[in-house]
C-alpha positions as CSV (number, residue, x, y, z in Angstrom):
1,X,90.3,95.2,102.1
2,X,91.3,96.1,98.2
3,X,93.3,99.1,97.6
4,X,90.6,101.6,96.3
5,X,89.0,101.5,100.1
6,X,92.0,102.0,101.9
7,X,93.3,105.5,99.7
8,X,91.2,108.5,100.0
9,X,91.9,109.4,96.1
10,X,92.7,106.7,94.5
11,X,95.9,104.8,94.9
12,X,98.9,105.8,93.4
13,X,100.8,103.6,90.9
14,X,104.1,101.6,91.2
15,X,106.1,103.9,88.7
16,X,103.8,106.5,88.7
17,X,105.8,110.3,88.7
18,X,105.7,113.7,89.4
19,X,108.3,116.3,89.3
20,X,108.5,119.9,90.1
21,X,111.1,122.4,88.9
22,X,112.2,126.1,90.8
23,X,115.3,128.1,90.7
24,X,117.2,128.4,94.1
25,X,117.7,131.9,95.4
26,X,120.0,133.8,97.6
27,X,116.7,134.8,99.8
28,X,115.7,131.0,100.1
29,X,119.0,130.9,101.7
30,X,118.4,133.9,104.2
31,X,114.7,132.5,104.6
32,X,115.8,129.2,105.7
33,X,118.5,130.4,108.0
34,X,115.3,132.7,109.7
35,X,113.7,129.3,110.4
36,X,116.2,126.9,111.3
37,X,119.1,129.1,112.6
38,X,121.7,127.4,110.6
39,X,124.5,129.7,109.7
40,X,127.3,127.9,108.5
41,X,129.7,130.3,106.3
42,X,129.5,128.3,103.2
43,X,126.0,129.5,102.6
44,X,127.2,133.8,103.6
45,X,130.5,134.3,103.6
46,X,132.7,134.4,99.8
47,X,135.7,133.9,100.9
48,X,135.0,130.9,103.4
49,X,132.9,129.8,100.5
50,X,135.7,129.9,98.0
51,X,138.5,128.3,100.3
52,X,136.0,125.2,101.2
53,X,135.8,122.6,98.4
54,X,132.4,123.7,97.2
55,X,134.2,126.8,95.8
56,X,131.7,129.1,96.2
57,X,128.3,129.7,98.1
58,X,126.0,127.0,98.6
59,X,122.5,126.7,99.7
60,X,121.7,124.6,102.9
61,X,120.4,120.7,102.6
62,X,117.0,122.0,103.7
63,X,116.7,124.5,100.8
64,X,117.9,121.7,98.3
65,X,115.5,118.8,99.9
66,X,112.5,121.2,100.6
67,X,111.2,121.0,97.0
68,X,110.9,117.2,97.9
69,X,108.1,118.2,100.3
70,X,105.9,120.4,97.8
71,X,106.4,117.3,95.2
72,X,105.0,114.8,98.0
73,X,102.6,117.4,99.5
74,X,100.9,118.2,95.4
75,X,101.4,115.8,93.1
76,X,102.6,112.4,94.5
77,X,100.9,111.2,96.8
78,X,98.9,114.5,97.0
79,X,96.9,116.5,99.5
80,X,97.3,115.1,102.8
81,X,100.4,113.0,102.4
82,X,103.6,113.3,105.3
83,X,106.4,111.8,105.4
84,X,106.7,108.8,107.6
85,X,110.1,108.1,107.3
86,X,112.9,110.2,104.8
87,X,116.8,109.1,104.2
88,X,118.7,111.3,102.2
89,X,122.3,111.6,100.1
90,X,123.2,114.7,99.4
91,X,125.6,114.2,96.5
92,X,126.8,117.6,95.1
93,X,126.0,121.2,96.1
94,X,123.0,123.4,94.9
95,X,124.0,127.3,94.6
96,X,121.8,130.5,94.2
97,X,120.7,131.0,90.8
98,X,120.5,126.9,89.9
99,X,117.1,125.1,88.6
100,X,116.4,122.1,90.6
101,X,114.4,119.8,89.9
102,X,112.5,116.9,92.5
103,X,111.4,113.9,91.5
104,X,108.9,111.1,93.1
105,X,108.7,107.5,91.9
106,X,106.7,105.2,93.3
107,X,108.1,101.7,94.3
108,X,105.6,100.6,96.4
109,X,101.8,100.8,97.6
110,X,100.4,99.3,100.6
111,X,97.0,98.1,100.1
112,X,96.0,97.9,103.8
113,X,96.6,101.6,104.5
114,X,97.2,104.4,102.4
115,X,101.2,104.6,103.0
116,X,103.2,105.0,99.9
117,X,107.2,103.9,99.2
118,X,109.0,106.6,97.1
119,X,112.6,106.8,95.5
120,X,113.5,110.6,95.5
121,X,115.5,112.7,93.4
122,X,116.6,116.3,93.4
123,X,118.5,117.1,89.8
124,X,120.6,120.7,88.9
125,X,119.7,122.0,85.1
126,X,123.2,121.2,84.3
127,X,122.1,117.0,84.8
128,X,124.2,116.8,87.9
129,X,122.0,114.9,90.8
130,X,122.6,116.6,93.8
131,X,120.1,114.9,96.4
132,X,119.1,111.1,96.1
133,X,117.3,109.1,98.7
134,X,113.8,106.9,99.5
135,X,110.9,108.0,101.6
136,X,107.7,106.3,103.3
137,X,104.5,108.1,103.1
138,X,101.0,108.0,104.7
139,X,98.4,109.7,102.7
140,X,95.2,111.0,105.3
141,X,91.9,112.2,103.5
142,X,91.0,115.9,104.7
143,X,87.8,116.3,105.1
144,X,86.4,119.4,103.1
């Protein structure tokens, strides 16, 4: 079966990219804690915060990696695409107020089913990487 079949919209590239950039927020923060329940002191309290290493408040993993997802769910692979399989490195800490950017790259394409290899990045404004990792994805069409 050649690739074209096997996608729904095409297949991506090997090298192909897509990035998307947002600035991190103290409400992301008290929005992610609403959903997951995590709440550690080094994303709340400023003096915890500024005796731990990080210095000062930082937002949680999820907040940082969770632009990963939109990148993956929009723009590379696209509509319909989930994660199969996600390994992470957080490197350095995101705080409120900082840009982030997240990267896809594609490093591999399957051409009997529509699952895509990806090397991630998540990248501060100030050219610090903070996140760094690789992800399998499978791509479904969704019928209209």
């Amino acid at each position: 079966m050649r690739t074209s079949q096997v996608w729904p919209g095409g297949a991506p590239a090997v090298g192909q990219r897509a990035r998307r950039t947002r600035t991190v927020t103290r409400a992301d923060i008290e929005r992610f804690t609403e959903l997951s329940g995590d709440r550690n002191p080094l994303h709340y309290d400023e003096a915890a915060a500024a005796r731990s290493r990080f210095g000062e408040i930082v937002v949680q993993g999820g907040v940082t990696s969770a632009i990963l997802n939109a990148v993956v769910a929009e723009d590379l692979p696209g509509p319909g695409s989930v994660f199969l399989q996600l390994d992470l490195r957080f490197l350095a800490p995101v705080r409120p107020g900082d840009d982030i950017t997240g990267e896809a790259t594609v490093t591999g394409v399957r051409e009997d089913k529509p699952i895509t290899t990806l090397a991630l990045s998540v990248t501060r404004a100030d050219g610090v990487r903070a996140l760094e990792g690789t992800a399998v994805c499978y791509t479904m069409a969704l019928d209209g």
